[in-house]
C-alpha positions in Angstrom: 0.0 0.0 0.0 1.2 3.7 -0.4 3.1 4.8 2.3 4.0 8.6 2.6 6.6 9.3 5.8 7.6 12.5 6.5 10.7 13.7 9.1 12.7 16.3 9.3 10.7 19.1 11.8 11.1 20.7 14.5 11.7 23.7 17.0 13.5 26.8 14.7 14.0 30.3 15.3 13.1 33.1 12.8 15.8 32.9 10.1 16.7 29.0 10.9 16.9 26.3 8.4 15.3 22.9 8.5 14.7 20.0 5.8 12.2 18.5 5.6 12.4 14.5 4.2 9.6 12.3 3.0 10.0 8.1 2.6 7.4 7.0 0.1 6.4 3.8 -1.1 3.8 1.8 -3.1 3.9 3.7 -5.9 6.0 4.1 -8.8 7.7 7.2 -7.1 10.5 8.2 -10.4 6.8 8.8 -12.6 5.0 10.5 -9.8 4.5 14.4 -9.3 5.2 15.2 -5.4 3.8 18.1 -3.7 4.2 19.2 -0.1 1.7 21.2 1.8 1.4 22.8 5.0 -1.5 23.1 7.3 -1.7 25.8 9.9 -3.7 25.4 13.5 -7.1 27.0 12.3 -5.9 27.0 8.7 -6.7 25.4 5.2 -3.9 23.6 3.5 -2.2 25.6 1.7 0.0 24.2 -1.2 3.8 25.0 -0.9 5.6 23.1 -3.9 5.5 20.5 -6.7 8.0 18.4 -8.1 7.3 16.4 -11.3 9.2 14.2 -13.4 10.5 16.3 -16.2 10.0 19.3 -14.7 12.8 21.4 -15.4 12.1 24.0 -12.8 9.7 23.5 -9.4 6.5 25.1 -8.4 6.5 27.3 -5.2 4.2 29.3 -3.6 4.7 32.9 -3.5 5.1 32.7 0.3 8.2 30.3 -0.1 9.5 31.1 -3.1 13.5 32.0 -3.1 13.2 31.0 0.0 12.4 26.9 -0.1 13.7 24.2 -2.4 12.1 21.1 -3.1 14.3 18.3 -4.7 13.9 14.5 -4.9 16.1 11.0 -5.0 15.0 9.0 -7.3 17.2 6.0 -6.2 16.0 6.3 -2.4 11.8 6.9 -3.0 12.5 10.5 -1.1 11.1 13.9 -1.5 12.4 17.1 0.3 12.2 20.4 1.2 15.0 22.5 2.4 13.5 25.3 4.7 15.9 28.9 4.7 15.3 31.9 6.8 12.1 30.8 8.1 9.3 32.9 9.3 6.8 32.6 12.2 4.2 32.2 9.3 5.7 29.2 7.8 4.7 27.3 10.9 2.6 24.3 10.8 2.2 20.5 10.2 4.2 19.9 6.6 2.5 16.6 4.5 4.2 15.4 1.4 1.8 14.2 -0.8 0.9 12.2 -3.9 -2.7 12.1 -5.6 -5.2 11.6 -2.3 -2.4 10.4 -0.2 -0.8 12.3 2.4 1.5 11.2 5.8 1.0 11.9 9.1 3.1 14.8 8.8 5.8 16.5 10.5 5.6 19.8 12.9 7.8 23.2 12.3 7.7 25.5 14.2 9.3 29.1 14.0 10.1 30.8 17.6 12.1 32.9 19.4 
């Protein structure tokens, strides 16, 4: 079955850096377009960042953008997301995801 594991959060202060992984399996993970999104206490999810196969640049959201990279290993089913100069904003419960599937998820959060 499809297994989506994220890893990789935790406790940062304004301006930190984290990365974010995410161990998939049960699909065929080199064909598949990857997103993560983020879900804020009281909050919708909001879409962050899509990587597909081919896709010679990655999606962001404007929130992120220049400040978040999203890559992938092919060879080890993984997706992630390197987090730069975070913000109190970006705080929340990161999922990778792929078509209706999401993991449990993994916490950031941005505090002095």
């Amino acid at each position: 079955q499809v297994q989506l594991v994220e890893s990789g959060g935790g406790l940062v202060n304004p301006g930190g850096s984290l990365r974010l992984s995410c161990a998939a399996s049960g699909f065929a993970f080199s064909d598949a377009r990857l997103a993560w999104v983020r879900q804020s206490p009281g909050k919708n999810f909001e879409w962050v960042s899509h990587s597909a196969p081919g896709q010679m640049t990655p999606m962001y959201s404007d929130s992120v953008k220049g400040r978040f990279t999203i890559s992938r290993d092919n060879a080890k089913n993984t997706l992630y997301l390197q987090m730069n100069n975070l913000k109190p904003e970006d705080a929340g419960t990161y999922y990778c995801q792929w078509e209706q599937y999401r993991g449990q998820g993994t916490q950031v959060t941005v505090s002095s």
